[in-house]
C-alpha positions, -999 to 999 in steps of 0.1 A, spaced: -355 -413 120 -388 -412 101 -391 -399 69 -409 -363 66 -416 -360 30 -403 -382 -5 -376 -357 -15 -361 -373 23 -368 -407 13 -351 -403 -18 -320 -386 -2 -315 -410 24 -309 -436 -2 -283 -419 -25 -255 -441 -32 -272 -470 -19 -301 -470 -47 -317 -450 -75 -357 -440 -75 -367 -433 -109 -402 -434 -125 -414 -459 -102 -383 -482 -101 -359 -489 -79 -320 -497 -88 -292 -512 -68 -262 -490 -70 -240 -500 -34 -251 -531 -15 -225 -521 9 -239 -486 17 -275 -501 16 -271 -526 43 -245 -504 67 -259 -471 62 -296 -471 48 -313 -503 54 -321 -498 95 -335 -465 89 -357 -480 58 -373 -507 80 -383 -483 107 -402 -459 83 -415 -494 63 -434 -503 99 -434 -468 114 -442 -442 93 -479 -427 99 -474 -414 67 -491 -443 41 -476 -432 13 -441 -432 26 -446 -465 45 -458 -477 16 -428 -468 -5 -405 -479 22 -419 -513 21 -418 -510 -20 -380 -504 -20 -371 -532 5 -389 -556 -19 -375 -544 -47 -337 -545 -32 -341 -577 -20 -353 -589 -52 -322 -576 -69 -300 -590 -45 -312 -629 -49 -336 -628 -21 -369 -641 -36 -400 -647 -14 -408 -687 -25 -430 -715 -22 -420 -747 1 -440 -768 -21 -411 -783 -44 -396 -797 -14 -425 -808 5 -431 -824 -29 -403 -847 -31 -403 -853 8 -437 -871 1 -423 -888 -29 -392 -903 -4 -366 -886 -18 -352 -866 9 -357 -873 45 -346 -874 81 -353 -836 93 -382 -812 106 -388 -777 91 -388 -756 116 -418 -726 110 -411 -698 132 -438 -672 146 -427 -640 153 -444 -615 175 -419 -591 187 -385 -575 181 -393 -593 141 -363 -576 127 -339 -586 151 -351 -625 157 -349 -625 117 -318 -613 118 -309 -642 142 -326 -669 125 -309 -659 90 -274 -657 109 -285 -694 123 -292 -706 89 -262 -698 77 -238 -711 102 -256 -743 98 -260 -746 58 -302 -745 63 -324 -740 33 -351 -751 47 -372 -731 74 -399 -708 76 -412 -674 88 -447 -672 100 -476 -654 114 -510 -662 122 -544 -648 120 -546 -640 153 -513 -628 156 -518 -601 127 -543 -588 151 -525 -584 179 -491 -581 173 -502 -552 147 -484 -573 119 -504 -570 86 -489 -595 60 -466 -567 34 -455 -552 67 -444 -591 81 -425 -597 44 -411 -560 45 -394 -567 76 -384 -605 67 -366 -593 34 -350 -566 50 -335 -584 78 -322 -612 49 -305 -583 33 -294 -574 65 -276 -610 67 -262 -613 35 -288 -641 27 -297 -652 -9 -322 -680 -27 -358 -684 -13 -374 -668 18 -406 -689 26 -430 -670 45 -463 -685 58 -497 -676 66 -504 -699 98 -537 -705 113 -557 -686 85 -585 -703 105 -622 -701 106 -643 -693 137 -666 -716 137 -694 -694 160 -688 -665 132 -694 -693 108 -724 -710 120 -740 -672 123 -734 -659 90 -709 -686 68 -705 -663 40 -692 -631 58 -669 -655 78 -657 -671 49 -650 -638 29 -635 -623 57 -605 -647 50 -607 -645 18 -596 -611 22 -568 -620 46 -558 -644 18 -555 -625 -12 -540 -598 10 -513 -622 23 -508 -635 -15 -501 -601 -27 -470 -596 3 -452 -629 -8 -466 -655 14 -464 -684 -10 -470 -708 16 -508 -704 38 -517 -730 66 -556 -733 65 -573 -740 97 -609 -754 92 -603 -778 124 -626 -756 141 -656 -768 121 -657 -804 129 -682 -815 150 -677 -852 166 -718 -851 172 -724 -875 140 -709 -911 149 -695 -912 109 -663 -899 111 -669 -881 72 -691 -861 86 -679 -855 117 -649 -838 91 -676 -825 66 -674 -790 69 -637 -792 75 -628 -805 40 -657 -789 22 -650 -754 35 -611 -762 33 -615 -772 -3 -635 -737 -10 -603 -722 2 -575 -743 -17 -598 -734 -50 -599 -697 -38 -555 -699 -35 -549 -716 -69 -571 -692 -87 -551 -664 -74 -518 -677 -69 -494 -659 -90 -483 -680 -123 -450 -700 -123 -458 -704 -83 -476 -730 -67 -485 -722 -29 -481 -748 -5 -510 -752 12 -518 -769 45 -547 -790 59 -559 -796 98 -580 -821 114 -569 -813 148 -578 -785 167 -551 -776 191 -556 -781 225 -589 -804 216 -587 -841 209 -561 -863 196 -559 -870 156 -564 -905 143 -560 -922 114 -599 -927 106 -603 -886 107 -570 -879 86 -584 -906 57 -617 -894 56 -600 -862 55 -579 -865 29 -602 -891 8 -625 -862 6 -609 -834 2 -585 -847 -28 -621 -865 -44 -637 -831 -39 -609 -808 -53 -605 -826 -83 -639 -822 -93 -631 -785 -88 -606 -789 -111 -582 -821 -118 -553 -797 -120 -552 -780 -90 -525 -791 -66 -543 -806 -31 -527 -799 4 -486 -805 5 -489 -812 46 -516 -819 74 -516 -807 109 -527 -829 137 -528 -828 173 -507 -852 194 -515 -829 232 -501 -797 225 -517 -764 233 -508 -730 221 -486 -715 243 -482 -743 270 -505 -748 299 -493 -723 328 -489 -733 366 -502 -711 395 -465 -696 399 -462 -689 356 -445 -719 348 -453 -742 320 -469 -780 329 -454 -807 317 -471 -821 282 -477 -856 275 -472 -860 237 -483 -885 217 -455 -893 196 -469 -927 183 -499 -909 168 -474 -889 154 -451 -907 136 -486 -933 126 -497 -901 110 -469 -891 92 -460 -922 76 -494 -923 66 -496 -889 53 -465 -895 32 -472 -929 21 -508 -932 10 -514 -895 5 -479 -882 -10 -477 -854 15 -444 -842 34 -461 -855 63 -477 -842 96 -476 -811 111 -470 -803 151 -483 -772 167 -474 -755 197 -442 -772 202 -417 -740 215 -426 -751 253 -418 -782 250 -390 -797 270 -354 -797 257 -350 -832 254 -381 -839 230 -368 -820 202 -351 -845 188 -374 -872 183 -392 -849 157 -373 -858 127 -367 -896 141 -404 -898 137 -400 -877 103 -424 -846 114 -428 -829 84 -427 -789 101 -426 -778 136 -444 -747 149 -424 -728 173 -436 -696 189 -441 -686 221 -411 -697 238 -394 -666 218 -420 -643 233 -411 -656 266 -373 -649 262 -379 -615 252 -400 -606 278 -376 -631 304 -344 -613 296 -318 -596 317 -316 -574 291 -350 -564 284 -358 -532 304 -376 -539 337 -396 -504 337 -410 -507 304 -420 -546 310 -438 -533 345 -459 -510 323 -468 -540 297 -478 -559 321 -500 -530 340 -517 -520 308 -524 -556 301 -538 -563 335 -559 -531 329 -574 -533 294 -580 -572 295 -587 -579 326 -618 -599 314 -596 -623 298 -585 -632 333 -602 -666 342 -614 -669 382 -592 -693 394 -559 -679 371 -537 -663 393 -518 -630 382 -488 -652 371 -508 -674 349 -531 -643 335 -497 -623 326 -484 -654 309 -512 -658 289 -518 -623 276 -489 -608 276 -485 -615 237 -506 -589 233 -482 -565 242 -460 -567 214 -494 -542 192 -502 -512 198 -497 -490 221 -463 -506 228 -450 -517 194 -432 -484 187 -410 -488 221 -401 -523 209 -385 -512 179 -370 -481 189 -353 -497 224 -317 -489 224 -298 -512 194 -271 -525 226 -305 -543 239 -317 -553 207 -280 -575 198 -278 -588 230 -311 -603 230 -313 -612 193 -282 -629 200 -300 -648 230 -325 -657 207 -298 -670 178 -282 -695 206 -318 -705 210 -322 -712 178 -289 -731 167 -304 -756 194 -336 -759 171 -318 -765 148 -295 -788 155 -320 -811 171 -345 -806 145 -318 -823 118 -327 -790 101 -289 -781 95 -277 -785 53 -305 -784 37 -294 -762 15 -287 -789 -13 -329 -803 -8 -337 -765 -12 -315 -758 -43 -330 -789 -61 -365 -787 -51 -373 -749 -50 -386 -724 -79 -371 -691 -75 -401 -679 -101 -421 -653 -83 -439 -619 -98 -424 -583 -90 -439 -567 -60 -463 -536 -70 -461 -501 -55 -500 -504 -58 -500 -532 -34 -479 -516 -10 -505 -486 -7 -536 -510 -11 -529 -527 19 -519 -501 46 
């Protein structure tokens, strides 16, 4: 299945495309999605090859390009949501750790039935590391599976959590800082025109002024908005996103999300008065990543504050002309809470592990190889394992980890029979998301609100990254 040399590459797609000079045509959509797209993908992610990875990835782009399938910025409609001209439903931003091309795949074929513009594809920092996810990989394989699906108009795919450490930072601030700068740029150059910054983790709630208390937060955050709009490609302006809230830590409030705000908007204009500030802000209501496990691997319940919440949002949108708040670690929560997310006018949802937890919870998913995830995991982080965590808890929290490497090559080449059946466990899973989120036609919102204007991928960035 993986290409051995060009010459192959270039065979494979007869019919479907023509590779001349550097560019890529479109001859047969047909032939492209039924005959040479699966095979594409697989070498785009899989090849140890660079070069042919790299072109792999190159053609997907280019294809999808051709086809109407343009990776876009959310900020048009985020826009107008903080201007009150479209309400009443919650974004859902999906992380994706494992089996990406077939829980695309699904979510495309859920957009569709349901007439949604509006929802996101998303990785975080962490996530890149351990899932063995770099950003043009993540695009390659989002673009593909939306030519896969027959989709067409904007793609939004986000950068979540591009957050600081703040013991990295307090050791050496400018290696920390430059370090995601790096991430940035790189994630800039695959098509993520949306990027969730995540400088929570330097507030300190030692100073009784709340401005400090949120000092480094907005100063290092507006460091990074500057660092985006300078290399944002033109016609395109990135949404960016703020956070105040750690997960898992304390509760937001309105005192830390106006001091904040007030400071970051005062001290980006002085930056430059026409650089766009934050479209959304992040806050934490009791969530935490992932979901608290029991003793026996089950999730706790959670106890959300939903009148911070919706305070916060209306707030957000009201005073500060933002889409709204953001909730985190939502996947685990129960069923029945889903719907009170757009009631309360939650600007985006972050749903993640939940899908992990399918995957690795299915009937279909083969028991042997899960047995051997879990025994390498056991093995190779067992100092992850906290005293009083049982081995039920410990496997639950860690066994994200086994999506990377070693393990990543048996997930994408497990037997395509496994693959449907699960990615269609996964789509039913997601039509409920949807449905409850309000986040079904949207498509009109999107249309209206949403450049299509976005620069040509490069070959050069392709091999760059790798």
């Amino acid at each position: 299945m993986l290409f051995s040399t060009q010459e192959d590459l270039v065979h494979h797609m007869q019919g479907a495309a023509s590779i001349q000079n550097g560019t890529v045509h479109l001859e047969n959509e047909e032939k492209l999605r039924v005959q040479c797209l699966d095979r594409l993908i697989h070498n785009a992610v899989l090849n140890p090859n660079p070069e042919l990875k790299g072109h792999s990835r190159f053609i997907i782009k280019s294809l999808a390009r051709q086809l109407g399938i343009v990776p876009a910025s959310i900020q048009g409609l985020y826009e107008a949501r903080g201007a009150g001209k479209n309400k009443g439903y919650t974004v859902p931003a999906i992380n994706i750790r494992g089996l990406t091309y077939e829980t695309c795949r699904a979510i495309f074929r859920t957009a569709q039935a349901c007439k949604s513009g509006a929802f996101i594809f998303e990785i975080a920092k962490s996530e890149i590391g351990y899932t063995h996810q770099r950003p043009h990989e993540y695009a390659s394989v989002v673009l593909a599976a939306a030519i896969k699906e027959q989709h067409k108009g904007p793609v939004f795919i986000q950068g979540d959590h591009f957050q600081v450490n703040a013991q990295k930072y307090h050791e050496n601030p400018n290696k920390e800082i430059n370090g995601l700068k790096c991430l940035i740029e790189e994630a800039l150059s695959a098509g993520f025109y949306n990027i969730d910054i995540d400088t929570s983790t330097l507030v300190t709630l030692e100073p009784e002024d709340v401005r400090e208390q949120q000092r480094l937060n907005f100063e290092v955050g507006v460091e990074l908005t500057k660092f985006i709009r300078d290399l944002e490609p033109e016609g395109v302006t990135v949404s960016v996103g703020g956070e105040i809230g750690e997960v898992g830590k304390e509760n937001s409030n309105e005192n830390e999300l106006r001091a904040y705000m007030d400071n970051f908007n005062e001290n980006l204009a002085k930056a430059n008065p026409k650089y766009k500030t934050i479209s959304k802000i992040s806050i934490q209501t009791g969530t935490e990543h992932g979901g608290v496990p029991l003793a026996d691997g089950t999730v706790a319940d959670v106890q959300l504050d939903f009148e911070t919440l919706a305070n916060l949002s209306r707030i957000a949108r009201e005073d500060y002309h933002l889409a709204g708040a953001v909730q985190h670690g939502a996947s685990t929560l129960p069923a029945e809470m889903f719907h009170k997310f757009p009631e309360l006018e939650t600007a985006e949802i972050h749903l993640a592990t939940n899908f992990q937890n399918m995957i690795y919870d299915s009937a279909h998913f083969p028991q042997d190889l899960k047995q051997e995830i879990y025994e390498y995991l056991r093995k190779e982080f067992a100092d992850e394992k906290k005293p009083n965590w049982t081995d039920e808890q410990f496997i639950y929290k860690t066994r994200k980890k086994g999506f990377g490497n070693p393990y990543k090559e048996k997930f994408w080449n497990l037997p395509d029979d496994i693959k449907m059946k699960i990615g269609n466990e996964l789509e039913e899973k997601f039509h409920f998301l949807f449905d409850q989120l309000n986040a079904k036609n949207t498509e009109a919102y999107v249309k209206d609100c949403v450049s299509l204007t976005a620069p040509e991928q490069k070959l050069d960035d392709e091999l760059k990254f790798i």
